[in-house]
Structure formats: structure tokens, C-alpha cells
C-alpha positions in Angstrom: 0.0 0.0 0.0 1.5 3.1 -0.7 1.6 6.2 1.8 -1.3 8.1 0.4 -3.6 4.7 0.7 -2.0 4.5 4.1 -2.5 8.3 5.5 -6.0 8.0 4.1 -6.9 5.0 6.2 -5.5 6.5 9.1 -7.5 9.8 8.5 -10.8 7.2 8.3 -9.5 5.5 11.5 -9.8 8.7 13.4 -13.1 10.4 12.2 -15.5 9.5 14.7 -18.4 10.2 12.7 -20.2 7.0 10.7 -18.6 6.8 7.2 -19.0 5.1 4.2 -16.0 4.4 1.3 -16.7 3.4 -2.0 -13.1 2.3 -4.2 -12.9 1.7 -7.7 -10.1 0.7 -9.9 -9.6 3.7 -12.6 -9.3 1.6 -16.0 -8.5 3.3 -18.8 -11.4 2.9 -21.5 -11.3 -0.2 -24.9 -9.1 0.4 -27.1 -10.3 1.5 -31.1 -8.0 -2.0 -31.2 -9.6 -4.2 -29.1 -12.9 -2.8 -30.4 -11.4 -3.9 -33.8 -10.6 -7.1 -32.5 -14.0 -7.6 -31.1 -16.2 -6.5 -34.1 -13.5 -7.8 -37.3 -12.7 -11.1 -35.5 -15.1 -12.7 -32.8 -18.7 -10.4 -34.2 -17.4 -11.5 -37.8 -17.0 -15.1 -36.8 -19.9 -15.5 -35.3 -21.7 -13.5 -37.7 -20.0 -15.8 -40.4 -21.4 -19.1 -38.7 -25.1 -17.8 -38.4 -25.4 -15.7 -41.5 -25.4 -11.8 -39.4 -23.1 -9.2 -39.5 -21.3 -8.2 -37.3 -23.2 -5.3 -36.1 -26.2 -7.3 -35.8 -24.3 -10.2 -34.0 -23.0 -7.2 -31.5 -27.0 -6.1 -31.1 -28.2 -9.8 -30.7 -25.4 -10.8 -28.1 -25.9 -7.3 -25.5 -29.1 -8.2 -25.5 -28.5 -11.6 -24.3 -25.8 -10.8 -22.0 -25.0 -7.3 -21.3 -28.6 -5.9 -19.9 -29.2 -5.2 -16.1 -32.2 -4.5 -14.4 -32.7 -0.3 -14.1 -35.3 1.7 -12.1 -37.2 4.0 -13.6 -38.9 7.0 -12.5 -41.9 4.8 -10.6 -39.7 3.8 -7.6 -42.3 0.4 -7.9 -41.0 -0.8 -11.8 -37.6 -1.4 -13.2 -36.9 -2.4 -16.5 -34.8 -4.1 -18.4 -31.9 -2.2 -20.5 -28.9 -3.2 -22.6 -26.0 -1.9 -21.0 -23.8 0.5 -23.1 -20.5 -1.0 -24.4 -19.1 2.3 -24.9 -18.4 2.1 -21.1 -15.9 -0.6 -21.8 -12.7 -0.3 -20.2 -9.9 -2.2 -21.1 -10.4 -5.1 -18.8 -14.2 -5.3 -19.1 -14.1 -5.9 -23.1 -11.7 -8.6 -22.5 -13.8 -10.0 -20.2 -17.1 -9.8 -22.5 -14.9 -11.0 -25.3 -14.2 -14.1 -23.0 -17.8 -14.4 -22.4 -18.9 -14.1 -25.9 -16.4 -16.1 -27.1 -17.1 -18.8 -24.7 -20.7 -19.0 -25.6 -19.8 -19.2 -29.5 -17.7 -22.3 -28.6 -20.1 -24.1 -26.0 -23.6 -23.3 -28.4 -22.3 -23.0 -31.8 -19.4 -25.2 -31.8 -17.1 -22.8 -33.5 -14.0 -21.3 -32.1 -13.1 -17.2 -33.0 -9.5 -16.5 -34.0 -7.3 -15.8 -31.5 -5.7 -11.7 -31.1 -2.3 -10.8 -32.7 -0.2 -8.6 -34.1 -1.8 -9.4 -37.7 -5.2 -10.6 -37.1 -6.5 -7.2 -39.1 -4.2 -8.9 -42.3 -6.0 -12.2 -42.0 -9.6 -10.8 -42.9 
């Protein structure tokens, strides 16, 4: 921990009135790369295998995994959105290419091409 994290603690420690702390890791945001990746490689791949593109593959796959129950104005009803991707950070789209990947290989059967240096060349 380094001495910011620890004076900060130690500031917490001593306030005797209740307190609450939220932390979140600061990502930076998906790469125009890994966006690439993502749409020209797994999207296309799948999109390939079930006759989409790969803009329809992306629509059809947030709504099957990326949505999230959200309140509305009526504290009594929430409804169901489609998270945005655009809110991706560099960990999260690896993660939802892991996810979307996974599901191509377990229900389609078919296995996306694998990131490198020249995976734009190989289109």
C-alpha cells in the first residue's frame, strides 16, 4: 500500500463520525484496437457461422448478456436495458470477449480466431 492509501486509512480510523467508502479501480477505457478485434474477429466469426453481420451479432449478443435490471422513475417498476459497451474499459471488453467467445464455442461449436499482431491482415 503506498503512503497516500495508508494516511487515508488512518485519517478514516480517526473520524469518529459514521462513514461510508466506495473504491474503484480507474481503468482506462477499450481500445479503437480491441474494439477492432471484437467486431472484425469474434462479431465476424460468429456473424460468419449464423449468416449476421457483425453489427447485428453485436446487437443480438448485448441483448443476451450485457442488460441489467434499471429503475425507472416509478420507484415500484424497473426495466430491463442493454448496458452500453461504450463504457468498456480495457479489462471489461476482454472480459465480455471471453464471455462471448465462450458462448460461441459451447452453443455453436465454432471457435473465434485468437488476437495478434496481424489478425487485421488475415480478414
Amino acid at each position: 500500500m503506498n503512503s497516500e492509501e495508508s494516511k487515508l486509512i488512518e485519517y478514516l480510523k480517526d473520524v469518529e463520525k459514521p462513514y461510508s467508502v466506495w473504491v474503484q479501480r480507474i481503468l482506462p477505457k477499450a481500445t479503437p484496437e480491441q474494439f477492432g478485434y471484437l467486431f472484425a474477429g469474434v462479431y465476424k466469426a460468429i456473424g460468419d457461422y449464423i449468416g449476421e453481420s457483425p453489427q447485428e451479432v453485436h446487437i443480438l449478443l448485448m441483448h443476451k448478456f450485457n442488460v441489467e435490471f434499471a429503475p425507472t422513475d416509478n420507484p415500484l417498476i424497473w426495466e430491463l436495458r442493454v448496458k452500453s459497451g461504450s463504457t468498456w474499459t480495457t479489462s471489461s471488453i476482454g472480459e465480455w470477449i471471453d464471455i462471448v467467445s465462450g458462448w460461441a464455442h459451447s452453443e455453436l461449436g465454432i471457435s473465434v480466431p485468437e488476437p495478434d499482431k496481424w489478425w487485421r491482415n488475415k480478414e
